[in-house]
C-alpha positions, -999 to +999 in steps of 0.1 A: +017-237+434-003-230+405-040-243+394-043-262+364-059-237+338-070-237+302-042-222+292-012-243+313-022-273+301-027-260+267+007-248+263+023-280+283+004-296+254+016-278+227+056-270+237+054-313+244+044-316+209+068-291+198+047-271+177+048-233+177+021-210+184+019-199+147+012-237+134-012-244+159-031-211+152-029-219+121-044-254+114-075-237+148-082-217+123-074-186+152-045-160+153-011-167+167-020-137+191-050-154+204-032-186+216-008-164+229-038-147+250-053-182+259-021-198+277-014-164+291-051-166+305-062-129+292-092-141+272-120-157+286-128-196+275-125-203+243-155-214+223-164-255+222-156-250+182-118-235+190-115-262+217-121-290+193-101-273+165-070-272+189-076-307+202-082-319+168-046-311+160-028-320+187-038-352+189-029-355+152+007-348+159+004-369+190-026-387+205-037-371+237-048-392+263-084-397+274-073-375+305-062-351+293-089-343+268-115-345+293-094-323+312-084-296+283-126-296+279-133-293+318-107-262+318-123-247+291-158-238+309-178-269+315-172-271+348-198-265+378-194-230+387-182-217+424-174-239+449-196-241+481-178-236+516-174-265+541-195-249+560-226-250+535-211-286+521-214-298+561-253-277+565-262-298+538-254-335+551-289-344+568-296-369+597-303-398+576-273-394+557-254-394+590-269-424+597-262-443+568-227-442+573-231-458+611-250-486+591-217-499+573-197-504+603-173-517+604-165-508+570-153-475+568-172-448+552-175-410+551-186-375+531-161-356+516-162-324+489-142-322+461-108-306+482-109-333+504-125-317+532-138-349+555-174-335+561-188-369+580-176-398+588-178-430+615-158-449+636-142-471+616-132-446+591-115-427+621-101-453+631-085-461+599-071-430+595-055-418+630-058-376+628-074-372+600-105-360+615-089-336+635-070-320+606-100-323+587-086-329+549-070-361+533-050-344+515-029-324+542-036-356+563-015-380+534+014-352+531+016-336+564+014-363+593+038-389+595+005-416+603-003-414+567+028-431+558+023-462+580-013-464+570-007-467+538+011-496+531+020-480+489+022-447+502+044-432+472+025-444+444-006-438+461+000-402+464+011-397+432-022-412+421-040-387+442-024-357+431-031-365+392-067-368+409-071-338+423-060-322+386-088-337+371-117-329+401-100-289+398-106-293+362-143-307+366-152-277+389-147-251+367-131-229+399-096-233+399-095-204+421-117-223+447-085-246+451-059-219+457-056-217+493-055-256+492-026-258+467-007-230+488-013-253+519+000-282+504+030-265+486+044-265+516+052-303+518+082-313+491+066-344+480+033-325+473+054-302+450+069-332+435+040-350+425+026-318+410+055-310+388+051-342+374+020-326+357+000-356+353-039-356+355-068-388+358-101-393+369-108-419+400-126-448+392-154-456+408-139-486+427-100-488+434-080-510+456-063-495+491-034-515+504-038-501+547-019-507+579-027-510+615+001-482+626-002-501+665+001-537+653+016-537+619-016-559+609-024-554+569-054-554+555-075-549+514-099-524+510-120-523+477-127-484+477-160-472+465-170-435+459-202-422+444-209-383+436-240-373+455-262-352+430-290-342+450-297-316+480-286-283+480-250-289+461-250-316+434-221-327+421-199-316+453-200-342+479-189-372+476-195-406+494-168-433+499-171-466+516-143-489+524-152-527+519-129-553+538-120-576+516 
């Protein structure tokens, strides 16, 4: 499984737009060589002036969507810089914080970073998702235990929606290589591999709808799904809060 880089989704871009190397170099104003050396990633990122330049004509052969603009920018540098561990992610979730999320009971609610590592959580959120805790990742947790697919009552679309996520949170990074062990992990699991060759990438909105399922009774229930980036502390911009509100 590869990480979505600069140069991937540049070429994906261009060979989806039919254009050769020579005509897009061309109309950058760059070398034919240098784009070469960008999708090959042997050059470091491009300057914000090539990266509009290459945008600018691509989308006037054929419009790019907002995703993937956002995402050919995030690629290109603007990103956060290295990841922090779990470890240093989990050091960094104080008392209170902990105790906020025992304050929305029964509404689930937890911490997670940007690979899906479940830092914090309560009760209700573990009892929502049966294992997940104990794996410690959603993302394993919705591909690799058979729960996930009783839980969640659209469980195919839903992970589909997931994995062009996860494109777009590697892309906001800016350390694709931080996501490498993850992306081996999950390349183990054919409908991971599936969803990722389908080489789509979006951005979560800040409230989406989850469709769940009681795996004991069959009982169904509507959860309007809330996360919020937490931009203080030690690690801004790499944990993440999400509460579940019962409809």
């Amino acid at each position: 499984m590869e990480a979505p880089t600069f140069g991937n989704l540049l070429r994906r871009l261009r060979d989806g737009r039919g254009l050769s190397r020579e005509r897009l170099a061309f109309n950058a104003g760059v070398s034919a060589s240098y784009i070469t050396h960008l999708e090959k990633g042997e050059r470091g990122n491009p300057t914000r002036e090539v990266v509009e330049a290459l945008i600018r004509h691509l989308d006037l052969l054929d419009p790019l969507s907002a995703a993937d603009h956002r995402q050919l920018s995030d690629l290109a540098g603007l990103g956060s810089g290295d990841l922090p561990t779990v470890e240093q992610l989990c050091d960094a979730i104080t008392a209170n914080m902990r105790r906020v999320l025992n304050l929305h009971r029964p509404n689930l609610a937890a911490y997670i970073d940007l690979r899906a590592n479940v830092l914090a959580w309560n009760d209700s959120w573990d009892d929502t998702f049966p294992g997940v805790t104990e794996d410690g990742n959603m993302l394993r947790w919705l591909f690799g235990n058979d729960l996930a697919t009783r839980v969640m009552v659209n469980w195919e679309s839903d992970v589909r929606q997931v994995v062009r996520w996860l494109r777009g949170l590697i892309g906001r990074s800016g350390d694709t290589a931080g996501f490498a062990d993850l992306l081996q992990e999950l390349g183990e699991f054919p409908k991971f591999r599936q969803a990722w060759s389908e080489g789509g990438v979006a951005f979560a909105p800040h409230v989406w709808t989850l469709h769940l399922r009681n795996p004991v009774t069959g009982l169904r229930r509507k959860v309007y799904a809330q996360t919020g980036r937490i931009d203080t502390g030690p690690h801004p911009g790499h944990l993440m809060a999400i509460l579940g509100l019962n409809s």
